[in-house]
LUMNU-371887 format. One record per residue (C-alpha): residue number from 1; x, y, z; residue in three letters. Coordinates in Angstrom, 2 decimals, padded with zeros to 5 digits. Example, Ala and Ser with C-alpha at 12.3 -4.5 7.8 and 13.67 -1.06 7.14 Angstrom:
+------+---------+---------+---------+------+
| resi |      px |      py |      pz | resn |
+------+---------+---------+---------+------+
|    1 |  012.30 | -004.50 |  007.80 |  ALA |
|    2 |  013.67 | -001.06 |  007.14 |  SER |
+------+---------+---------+---------+------+
***
This chain:
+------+---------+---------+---------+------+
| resi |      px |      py |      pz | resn |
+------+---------+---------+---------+------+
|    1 |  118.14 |  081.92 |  090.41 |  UNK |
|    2 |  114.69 |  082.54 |  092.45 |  UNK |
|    3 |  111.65 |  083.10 |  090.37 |  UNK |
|    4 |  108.67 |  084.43 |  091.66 |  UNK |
|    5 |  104.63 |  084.71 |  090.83 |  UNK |
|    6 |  101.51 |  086.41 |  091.57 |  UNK |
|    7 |  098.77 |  085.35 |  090.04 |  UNK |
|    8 |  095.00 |  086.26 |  090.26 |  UNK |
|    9 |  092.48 |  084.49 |  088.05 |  UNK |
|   10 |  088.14 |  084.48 |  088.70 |  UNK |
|   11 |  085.04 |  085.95 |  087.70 |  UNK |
|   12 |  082.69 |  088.50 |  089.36 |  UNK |
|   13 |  080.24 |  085.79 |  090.48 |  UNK |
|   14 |  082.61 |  083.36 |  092.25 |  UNK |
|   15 |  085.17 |  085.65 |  093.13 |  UNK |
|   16 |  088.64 |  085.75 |  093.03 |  UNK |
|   17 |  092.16 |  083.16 |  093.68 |  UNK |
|   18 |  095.17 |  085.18 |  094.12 |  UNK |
|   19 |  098.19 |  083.13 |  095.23 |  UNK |
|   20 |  102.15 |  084.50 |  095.77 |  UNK |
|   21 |  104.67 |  081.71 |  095.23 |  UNK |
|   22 |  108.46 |  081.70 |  095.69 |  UNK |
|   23 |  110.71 |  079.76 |  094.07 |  UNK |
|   24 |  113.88 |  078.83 |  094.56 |  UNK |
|   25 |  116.56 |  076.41 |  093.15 |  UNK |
|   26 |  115.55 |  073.10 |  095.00 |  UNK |
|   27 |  112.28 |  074.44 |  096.75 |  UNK |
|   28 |  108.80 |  075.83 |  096.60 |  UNK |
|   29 |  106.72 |  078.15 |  099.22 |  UNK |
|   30 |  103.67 |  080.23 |  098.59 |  UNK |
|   31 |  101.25 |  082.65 |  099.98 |  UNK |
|   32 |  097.63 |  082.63 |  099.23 |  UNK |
|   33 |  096.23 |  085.66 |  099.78 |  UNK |
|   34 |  092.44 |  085.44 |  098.54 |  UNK |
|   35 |  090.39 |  082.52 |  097.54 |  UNK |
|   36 |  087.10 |  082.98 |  095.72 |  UNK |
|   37 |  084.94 |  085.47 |  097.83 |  UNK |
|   38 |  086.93 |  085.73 |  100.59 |  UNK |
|   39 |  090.38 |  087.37 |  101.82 |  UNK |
|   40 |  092.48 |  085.12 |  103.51 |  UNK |
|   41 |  094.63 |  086.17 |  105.74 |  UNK |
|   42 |  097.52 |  083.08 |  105.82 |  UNK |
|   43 |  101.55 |  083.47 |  106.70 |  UNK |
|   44 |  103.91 |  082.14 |  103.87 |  UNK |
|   45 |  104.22 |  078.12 |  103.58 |  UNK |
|   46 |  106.87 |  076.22 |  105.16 |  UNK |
|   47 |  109.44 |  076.11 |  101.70 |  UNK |
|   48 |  108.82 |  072.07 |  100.63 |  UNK |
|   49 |  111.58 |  070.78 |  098.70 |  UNK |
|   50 |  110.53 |  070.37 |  095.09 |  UNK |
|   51 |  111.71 |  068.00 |  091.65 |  UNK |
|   52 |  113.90 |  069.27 |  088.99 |  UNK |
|   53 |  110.84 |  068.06 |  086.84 |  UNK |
|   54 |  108.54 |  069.94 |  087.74 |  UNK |
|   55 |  111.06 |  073.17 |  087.67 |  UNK |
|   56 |  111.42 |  072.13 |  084.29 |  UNK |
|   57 |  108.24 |  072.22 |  083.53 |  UNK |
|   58 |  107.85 |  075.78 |  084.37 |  UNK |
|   59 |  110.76 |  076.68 |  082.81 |  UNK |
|   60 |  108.85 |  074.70 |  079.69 |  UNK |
|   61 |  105.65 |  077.08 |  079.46 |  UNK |
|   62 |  108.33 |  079.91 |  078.21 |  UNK |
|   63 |  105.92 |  082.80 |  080.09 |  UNK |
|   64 |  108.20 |  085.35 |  078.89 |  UNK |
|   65 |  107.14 |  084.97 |  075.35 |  UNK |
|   66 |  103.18 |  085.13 |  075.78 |  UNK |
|   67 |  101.73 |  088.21 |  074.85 |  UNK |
|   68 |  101.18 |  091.01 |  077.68 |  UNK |
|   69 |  097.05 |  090.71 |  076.69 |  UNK |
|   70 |  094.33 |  087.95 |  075.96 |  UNK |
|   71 |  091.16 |  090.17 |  076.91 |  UNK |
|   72 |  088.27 |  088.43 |  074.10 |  UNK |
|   73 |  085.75 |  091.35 |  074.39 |  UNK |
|   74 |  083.32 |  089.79 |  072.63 |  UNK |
|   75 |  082.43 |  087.77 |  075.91 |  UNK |
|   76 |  080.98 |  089.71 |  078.60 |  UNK |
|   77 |  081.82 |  088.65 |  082.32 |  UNK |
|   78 |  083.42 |  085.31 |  082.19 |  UNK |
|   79 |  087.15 |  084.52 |  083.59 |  UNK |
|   80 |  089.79 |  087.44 |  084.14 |  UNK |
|   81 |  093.18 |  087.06 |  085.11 |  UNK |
|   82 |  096.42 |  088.70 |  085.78 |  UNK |
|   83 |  099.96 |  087.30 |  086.25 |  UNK |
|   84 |  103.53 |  088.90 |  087.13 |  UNK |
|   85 |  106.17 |  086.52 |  086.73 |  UNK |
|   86 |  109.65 |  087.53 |  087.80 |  UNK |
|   87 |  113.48 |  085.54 |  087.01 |  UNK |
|   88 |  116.34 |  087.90 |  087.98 |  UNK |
|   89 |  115.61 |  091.15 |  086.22 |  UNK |
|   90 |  113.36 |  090.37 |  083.56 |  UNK |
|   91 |  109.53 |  090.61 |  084.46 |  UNK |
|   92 |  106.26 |  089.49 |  082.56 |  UNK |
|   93 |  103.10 |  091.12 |  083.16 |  UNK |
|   94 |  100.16 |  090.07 |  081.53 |  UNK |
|   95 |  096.53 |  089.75 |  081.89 |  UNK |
|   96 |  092.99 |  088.57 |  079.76 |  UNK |
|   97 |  089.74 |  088.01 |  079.88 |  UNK |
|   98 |  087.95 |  084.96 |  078.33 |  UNK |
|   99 |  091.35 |  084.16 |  076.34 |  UNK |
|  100 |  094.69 |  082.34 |  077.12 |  UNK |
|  101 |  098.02 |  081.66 |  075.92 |  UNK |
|  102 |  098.50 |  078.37 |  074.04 |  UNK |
|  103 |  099.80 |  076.36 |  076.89 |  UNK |
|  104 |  097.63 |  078.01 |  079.70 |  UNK |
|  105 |  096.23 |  074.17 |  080.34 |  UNK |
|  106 |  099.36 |  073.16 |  081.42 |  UNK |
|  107 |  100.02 |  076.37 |  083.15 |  UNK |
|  108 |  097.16 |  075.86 |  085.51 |  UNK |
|  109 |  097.59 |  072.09 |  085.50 |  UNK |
|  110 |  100.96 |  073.29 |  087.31 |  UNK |
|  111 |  099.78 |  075.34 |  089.77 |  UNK |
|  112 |  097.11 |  072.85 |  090.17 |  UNK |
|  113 |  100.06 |  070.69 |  091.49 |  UNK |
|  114 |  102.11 |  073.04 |  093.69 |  UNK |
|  115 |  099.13 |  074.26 |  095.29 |  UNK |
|  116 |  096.41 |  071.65 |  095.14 |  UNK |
|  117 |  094.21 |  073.35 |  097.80 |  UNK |
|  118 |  093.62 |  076.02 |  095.93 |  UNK |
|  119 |  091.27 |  073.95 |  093.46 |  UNK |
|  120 |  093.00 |  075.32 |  090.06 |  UNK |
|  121 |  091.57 |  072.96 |  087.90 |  UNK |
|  122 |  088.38 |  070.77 |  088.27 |  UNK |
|  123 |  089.56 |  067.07 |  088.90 |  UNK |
|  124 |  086.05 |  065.71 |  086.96 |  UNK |
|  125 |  086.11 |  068.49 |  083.96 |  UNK |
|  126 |  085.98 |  066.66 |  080.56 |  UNK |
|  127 |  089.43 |  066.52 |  078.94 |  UNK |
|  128 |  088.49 |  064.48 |  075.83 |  UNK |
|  129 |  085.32 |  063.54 |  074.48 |  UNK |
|  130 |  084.50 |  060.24 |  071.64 |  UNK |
|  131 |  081.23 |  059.52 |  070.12 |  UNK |
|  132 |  081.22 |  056.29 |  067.72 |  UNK |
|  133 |  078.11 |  056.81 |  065.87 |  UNK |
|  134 |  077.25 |  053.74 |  062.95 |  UNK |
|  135 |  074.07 |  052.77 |  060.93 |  UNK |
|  136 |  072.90 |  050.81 |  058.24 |  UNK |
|  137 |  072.58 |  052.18 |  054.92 |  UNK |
|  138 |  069.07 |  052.29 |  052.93 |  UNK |
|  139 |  070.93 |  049.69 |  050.46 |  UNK |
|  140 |  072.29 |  047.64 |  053.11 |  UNK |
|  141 |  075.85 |  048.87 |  054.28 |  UNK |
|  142 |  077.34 |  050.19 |  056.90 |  UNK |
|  143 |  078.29 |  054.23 |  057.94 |  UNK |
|  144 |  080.39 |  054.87 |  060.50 |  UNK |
|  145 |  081.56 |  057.92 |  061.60 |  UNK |
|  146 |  084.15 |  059.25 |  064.77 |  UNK |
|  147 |  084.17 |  063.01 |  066.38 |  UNK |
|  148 |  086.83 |  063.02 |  068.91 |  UNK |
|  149 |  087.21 |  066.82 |  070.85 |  UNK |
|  150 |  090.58 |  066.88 |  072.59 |  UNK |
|  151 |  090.52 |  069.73 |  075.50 |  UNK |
|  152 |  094.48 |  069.60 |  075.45 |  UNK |
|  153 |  095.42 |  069.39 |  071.74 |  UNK |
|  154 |  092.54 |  072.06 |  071.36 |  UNK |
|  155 |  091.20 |  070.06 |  068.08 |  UNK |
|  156 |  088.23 |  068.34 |  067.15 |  UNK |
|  157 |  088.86 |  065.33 |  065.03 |  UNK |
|  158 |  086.16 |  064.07 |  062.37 |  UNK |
|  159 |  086.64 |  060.35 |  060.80 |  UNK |
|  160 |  084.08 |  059.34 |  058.25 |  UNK |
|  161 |  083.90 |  056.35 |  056.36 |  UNK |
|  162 |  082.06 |  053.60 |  054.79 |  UNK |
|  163 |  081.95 |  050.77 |  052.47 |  UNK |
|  164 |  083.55 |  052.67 |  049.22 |  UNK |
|  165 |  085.15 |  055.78 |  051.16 |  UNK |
|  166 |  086.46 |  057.28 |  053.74 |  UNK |
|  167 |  087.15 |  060.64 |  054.97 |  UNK |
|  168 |  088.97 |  062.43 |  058.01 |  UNK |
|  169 |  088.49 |  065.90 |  058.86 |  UNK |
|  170 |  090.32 |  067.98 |  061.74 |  UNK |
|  171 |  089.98 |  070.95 |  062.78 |  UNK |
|  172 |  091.64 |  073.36 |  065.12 |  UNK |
|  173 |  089.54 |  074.73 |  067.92 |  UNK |
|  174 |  091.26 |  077.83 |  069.26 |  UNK |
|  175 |  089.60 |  079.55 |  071.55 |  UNK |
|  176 |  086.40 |  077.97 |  071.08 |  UNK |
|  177 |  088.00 |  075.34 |  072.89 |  UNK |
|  178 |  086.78 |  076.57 |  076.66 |  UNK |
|  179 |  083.37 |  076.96 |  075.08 |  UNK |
|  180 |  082.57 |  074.07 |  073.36 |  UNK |
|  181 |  083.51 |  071.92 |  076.95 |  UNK |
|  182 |  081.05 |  074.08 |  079.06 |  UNK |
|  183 |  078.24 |  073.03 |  076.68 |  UNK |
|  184 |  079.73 |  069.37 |  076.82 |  UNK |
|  185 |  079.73 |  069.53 |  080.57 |  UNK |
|  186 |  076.33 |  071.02 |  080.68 |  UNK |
|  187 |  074.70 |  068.12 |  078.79 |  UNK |
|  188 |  076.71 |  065.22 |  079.62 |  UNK |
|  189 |  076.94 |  066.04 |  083.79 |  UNK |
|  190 |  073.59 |  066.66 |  083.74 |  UNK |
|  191 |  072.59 |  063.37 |  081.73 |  UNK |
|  192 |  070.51 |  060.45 |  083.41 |  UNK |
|  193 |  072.50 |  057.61 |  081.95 |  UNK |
|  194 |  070.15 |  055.26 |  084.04 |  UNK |
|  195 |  067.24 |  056.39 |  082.13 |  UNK |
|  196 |  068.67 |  056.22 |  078.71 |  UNK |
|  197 |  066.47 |  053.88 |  076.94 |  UNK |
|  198 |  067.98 |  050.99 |  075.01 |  UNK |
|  199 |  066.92 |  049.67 |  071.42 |  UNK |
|  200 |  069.04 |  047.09 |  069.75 |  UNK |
|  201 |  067.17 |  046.97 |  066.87 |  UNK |
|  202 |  067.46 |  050.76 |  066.27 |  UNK |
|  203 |  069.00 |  051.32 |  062.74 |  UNK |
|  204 |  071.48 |  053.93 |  063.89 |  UNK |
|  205 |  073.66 |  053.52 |  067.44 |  UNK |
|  206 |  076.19 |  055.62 |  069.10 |  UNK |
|  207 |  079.10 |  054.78 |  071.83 |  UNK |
|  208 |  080.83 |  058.12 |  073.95 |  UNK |
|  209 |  083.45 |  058.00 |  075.71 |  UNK |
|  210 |  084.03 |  060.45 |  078.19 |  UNK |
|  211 |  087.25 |  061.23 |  079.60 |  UNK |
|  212 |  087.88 |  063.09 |  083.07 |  UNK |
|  213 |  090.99 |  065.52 |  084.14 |  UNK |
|  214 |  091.54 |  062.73 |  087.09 |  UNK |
|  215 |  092.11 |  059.61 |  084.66 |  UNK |
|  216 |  088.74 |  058.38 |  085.10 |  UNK |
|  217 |  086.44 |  057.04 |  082.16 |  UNK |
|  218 |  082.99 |  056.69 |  081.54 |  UNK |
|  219 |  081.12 |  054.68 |  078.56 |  UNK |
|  220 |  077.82 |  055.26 |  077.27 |  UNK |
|  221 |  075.73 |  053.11 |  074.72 |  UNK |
|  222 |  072.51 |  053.70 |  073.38 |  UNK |
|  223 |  070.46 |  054.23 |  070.12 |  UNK |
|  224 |  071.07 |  057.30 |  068.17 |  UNK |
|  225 |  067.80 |  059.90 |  068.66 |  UNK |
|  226 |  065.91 |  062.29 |  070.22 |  UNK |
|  227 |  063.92 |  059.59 |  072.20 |  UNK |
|  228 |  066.58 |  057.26 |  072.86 |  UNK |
|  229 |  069.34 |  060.26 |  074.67 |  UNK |
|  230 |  067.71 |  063.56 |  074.99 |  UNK |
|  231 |  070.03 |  066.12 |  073.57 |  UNK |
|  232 |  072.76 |  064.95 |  071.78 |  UNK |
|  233 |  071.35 |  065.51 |  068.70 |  UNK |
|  234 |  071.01 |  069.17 |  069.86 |  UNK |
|  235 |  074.69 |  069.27 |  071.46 |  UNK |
|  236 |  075.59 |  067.89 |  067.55 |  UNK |
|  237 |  074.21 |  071.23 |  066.45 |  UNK |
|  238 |  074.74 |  073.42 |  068.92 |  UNK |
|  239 |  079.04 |  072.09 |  068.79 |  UNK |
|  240 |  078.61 |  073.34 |  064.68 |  UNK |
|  241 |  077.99 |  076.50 |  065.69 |  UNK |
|  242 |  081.04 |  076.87 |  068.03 |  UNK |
|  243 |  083.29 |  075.27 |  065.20 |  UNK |
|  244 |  082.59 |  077.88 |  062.78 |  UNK |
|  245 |  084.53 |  076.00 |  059.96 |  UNK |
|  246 |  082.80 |  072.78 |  060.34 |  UNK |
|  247 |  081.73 |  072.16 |  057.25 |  UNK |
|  248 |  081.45 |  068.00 |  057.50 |  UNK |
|  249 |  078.19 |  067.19 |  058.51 |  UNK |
|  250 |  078.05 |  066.19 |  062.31 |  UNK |
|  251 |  075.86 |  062.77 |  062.35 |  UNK |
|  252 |  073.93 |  061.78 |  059.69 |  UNK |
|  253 |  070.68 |  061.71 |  060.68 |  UNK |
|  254 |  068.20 |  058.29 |  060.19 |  UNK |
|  255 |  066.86 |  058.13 |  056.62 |  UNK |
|  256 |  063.74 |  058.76 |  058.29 |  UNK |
|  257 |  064.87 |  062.21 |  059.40 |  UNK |
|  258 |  066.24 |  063.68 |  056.15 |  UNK |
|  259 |  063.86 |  066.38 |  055.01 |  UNK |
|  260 |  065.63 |  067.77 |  051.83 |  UNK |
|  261 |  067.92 |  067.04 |  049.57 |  UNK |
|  262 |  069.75 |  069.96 |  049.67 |  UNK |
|  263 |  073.78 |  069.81 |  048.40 |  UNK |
|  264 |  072.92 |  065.91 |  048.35 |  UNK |
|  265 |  073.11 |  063.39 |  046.00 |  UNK |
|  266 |  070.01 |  061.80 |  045.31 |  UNK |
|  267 |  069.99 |  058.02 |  043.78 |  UNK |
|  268 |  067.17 |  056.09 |  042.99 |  UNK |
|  269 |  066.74 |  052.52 |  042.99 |  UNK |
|  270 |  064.28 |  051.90 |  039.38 |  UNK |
|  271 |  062.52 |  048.30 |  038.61 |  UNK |
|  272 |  061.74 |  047.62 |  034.52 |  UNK |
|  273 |  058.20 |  046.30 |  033.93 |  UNK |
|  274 |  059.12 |  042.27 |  033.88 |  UNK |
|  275 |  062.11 |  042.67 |  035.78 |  UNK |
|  276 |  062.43 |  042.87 |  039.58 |  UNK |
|  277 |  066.07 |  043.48 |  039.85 |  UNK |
|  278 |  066.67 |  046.75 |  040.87 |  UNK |
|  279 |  068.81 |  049.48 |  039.06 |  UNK |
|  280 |  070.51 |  052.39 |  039.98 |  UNK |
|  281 |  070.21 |  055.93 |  038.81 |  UNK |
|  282 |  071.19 |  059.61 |  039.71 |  UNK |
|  283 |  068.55 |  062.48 |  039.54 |  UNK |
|  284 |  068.53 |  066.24 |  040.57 |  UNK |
|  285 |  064.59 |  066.24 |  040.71 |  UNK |
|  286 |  064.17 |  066.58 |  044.52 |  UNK |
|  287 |  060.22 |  066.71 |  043.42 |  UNK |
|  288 |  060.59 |  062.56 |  042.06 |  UNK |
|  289 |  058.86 |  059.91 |  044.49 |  UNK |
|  290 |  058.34 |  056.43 |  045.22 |  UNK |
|  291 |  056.10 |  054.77 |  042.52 |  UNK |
|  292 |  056.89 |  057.56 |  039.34 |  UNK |
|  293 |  057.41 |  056.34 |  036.22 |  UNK |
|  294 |  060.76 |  057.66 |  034.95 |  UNK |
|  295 |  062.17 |  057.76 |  031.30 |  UNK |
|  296 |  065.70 |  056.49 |  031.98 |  UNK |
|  297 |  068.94 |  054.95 |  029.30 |  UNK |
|  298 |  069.73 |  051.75 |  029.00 |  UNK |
|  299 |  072.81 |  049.78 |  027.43 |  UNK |
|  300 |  075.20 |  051.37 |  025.80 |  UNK |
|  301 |  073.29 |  053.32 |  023.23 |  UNK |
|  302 |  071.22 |  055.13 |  025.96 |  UNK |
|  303 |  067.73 |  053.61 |  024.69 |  UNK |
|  304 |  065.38 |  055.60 |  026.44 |  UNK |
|  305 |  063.36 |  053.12 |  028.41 |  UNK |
|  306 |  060.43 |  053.75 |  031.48 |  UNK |
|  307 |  061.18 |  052.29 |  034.69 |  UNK |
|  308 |  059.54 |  052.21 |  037.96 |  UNK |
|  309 |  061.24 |  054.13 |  041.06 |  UNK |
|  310 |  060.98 |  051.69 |  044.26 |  UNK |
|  311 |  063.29 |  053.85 |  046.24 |  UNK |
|  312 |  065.20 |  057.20 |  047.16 |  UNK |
|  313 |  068.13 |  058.04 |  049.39 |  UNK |
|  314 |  070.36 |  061.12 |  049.48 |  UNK |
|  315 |  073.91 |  061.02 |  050.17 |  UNK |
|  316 |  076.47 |  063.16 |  051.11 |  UNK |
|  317 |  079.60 |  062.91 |  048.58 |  UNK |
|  318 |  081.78 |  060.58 |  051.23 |  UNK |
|  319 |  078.82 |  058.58 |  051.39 |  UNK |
|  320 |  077.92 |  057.82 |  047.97 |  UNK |
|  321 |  076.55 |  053.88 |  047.08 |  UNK |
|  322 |  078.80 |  054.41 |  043.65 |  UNK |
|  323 |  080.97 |  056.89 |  042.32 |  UNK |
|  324 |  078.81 |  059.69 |  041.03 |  UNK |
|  325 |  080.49 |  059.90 |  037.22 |  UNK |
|  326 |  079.37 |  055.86 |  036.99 |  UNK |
|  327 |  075.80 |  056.10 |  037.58 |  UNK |
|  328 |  073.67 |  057.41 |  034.42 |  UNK |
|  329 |  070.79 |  060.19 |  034.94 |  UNK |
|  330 |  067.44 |  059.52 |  034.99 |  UNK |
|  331 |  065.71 |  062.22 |  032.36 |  UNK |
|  332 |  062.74 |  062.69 |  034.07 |  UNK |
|  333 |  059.10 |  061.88 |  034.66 |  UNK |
|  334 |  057.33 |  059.96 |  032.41 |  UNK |
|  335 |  053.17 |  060.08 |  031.50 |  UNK |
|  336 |  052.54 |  056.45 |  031.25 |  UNK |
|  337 |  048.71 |  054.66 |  031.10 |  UNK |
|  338 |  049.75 |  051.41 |  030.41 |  UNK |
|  339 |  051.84 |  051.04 |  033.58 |  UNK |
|  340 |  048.77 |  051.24 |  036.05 |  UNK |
|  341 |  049.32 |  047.31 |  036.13 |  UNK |
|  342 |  053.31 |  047.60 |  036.64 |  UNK |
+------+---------+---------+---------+------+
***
């Protein structure tokens, strides 16, 4: 039975695609009656025989069970678009505006194929995005951490991990989904990759992988920071704001760039006068610093005991040197003359 579809989809500033196509059992034609600012006045297509697969695949997007709107009126301007869809006697009509059905990729990804003059989908857009991001811990191992953004699965995936634990977080992008790629598009089209400056040495490192509608892949190296690739540390905090759920921490910055100690753990590495092994401890006194003398318990009676503190780090709870219920707490500062030769 002969299907048939009109379908208009654009944007005030770049116009309008409207398109008529006709299909029947074994073949495809189609009319295209307006592409981006212009009218176009073109006679139906010769009817080109067409695969059983890719009727299929239509049949596959079930159109008849989308909803009849998608208008998102919190975005002003943006995409519109409006498609009948006809099989025998039953008829969908639907429209939006800034929102889609679930499978509107593939949707467009078939047009894009039965008419690929018409330009439906951008051959270089970003389809899948992977940024490998390690450094070395204060005390000496190593954090690693994955964010993969999937365009089609419409997720953003979060791996975490290091040498005592690991953590994955996903999370489902909805909507957000056409968003989130325009700002990745924006930064990553737009980046110099031949002026990206290269430090081996650098304590943290990140790897992206960028992934194009067409197939084609493209790898980028280079030390994790502001100076070493302008703006991903932005685009790191500019994609938490899109994900509105994202409560993992995107990237942990270089211990030189934490600033507070805020929902952190906070250990601290302690020397005993005589001794130059160093200990560790917990402490919820953000105002403690290299070089205070602490009161702190020792053995299995607690002895209070002073101790010098030789260093600080703050870690999120997947990231913790030792389990946080193992570690005793350091009791606090400690008023101590006879240390000024420690």
């Amino acid at each position: 039975m002969a299907k048939y579809i009109k379908f208009t989809i654009g944007g005030y500033f770049g116009g309008y695609k409207t398109v008529e196509i006709f299909i029947g059992t074994k073949n495809i034609s189609y009319k295209i009656l307006r592409n981006g600012l212009l009218e176009v006045d073109k006679k139906k297509s010769p009817a080109v025989e067409v695969s059983d697969e890719c009727l299929k695949e239509l049949d596959a997007l079930e159109i008849f069970s989308w909803e009849k709107d998608y208008s998102n009126n919190n975005i002003l301007d943006g995409t519109q678009w409006e498609l009948i869809f006809k099989h025998g006697r039953k008829i969908y009509r639907g429209y939006g505006s800034n929102d889609y059905p679930e499978n509107w990729l593939r949707f467009m990804d078939w047009l894009d194929k039965v008419i690929p003059e018409m330009g439906f989908v951008d051959r270089k857009q970003l389809e899948k995005i992977t940024l490998n991001y390690s450094r070395e811990s204060a005390i000496g191992y190593e954090i690693s951490e994955q964010m993969t953004i999937d365009r089609r699965e419409k997720i953003l995936t979060l791996d975490k991990k290091n040498a005592y634990t690991q953590a994955k977080h996903i999370y489902l992008l909805g909507s957000s989904e056409e968003t989130i790629f325009d700002a990745a598009e924006d930064f990553f089209d737009n980046l110099a990759t031949d002026e990206i400056k290269t430090d081996l040495n650098y304590p943290a490192q990140i790897k992206i992988e960028l992934v194009r509608h067409d197939g084609s892949i493209e790898n980028i190296s280079a030390p994790y920071g502001e100076n070493f690739l302008p703006g991903v540390v932005n685009f790191a905090a500019v994609l938490k704001n899109f994900v509105s759920d994202l409560t993992a921490e995107i990237f942990l910055p270089t211990p030189a760039e934490i600033v507070s100690a805020q929902d952190k753990y906070i250990f601290c590495k302690v020397q005993f006068k005589g001794n130059y092994k160093p200990y560790s401890y917990r402490t919820e006194d953000e105002t403690l610093s290299v070089g205070d003398i602490v009161d702190v318990p020792v053995g299995r009676n607690n002895d209070v005991t002073q101790a010098k503190i030789v260093e600080i780090g703050y870690f999120d709870e997947y990231e913790v040197p030792f389990p946080v219920d193992k570690v005793k707490m350091i009791i606090g500062k400690h008023v101590a003359n006879a240390w000024d030769n420690f």
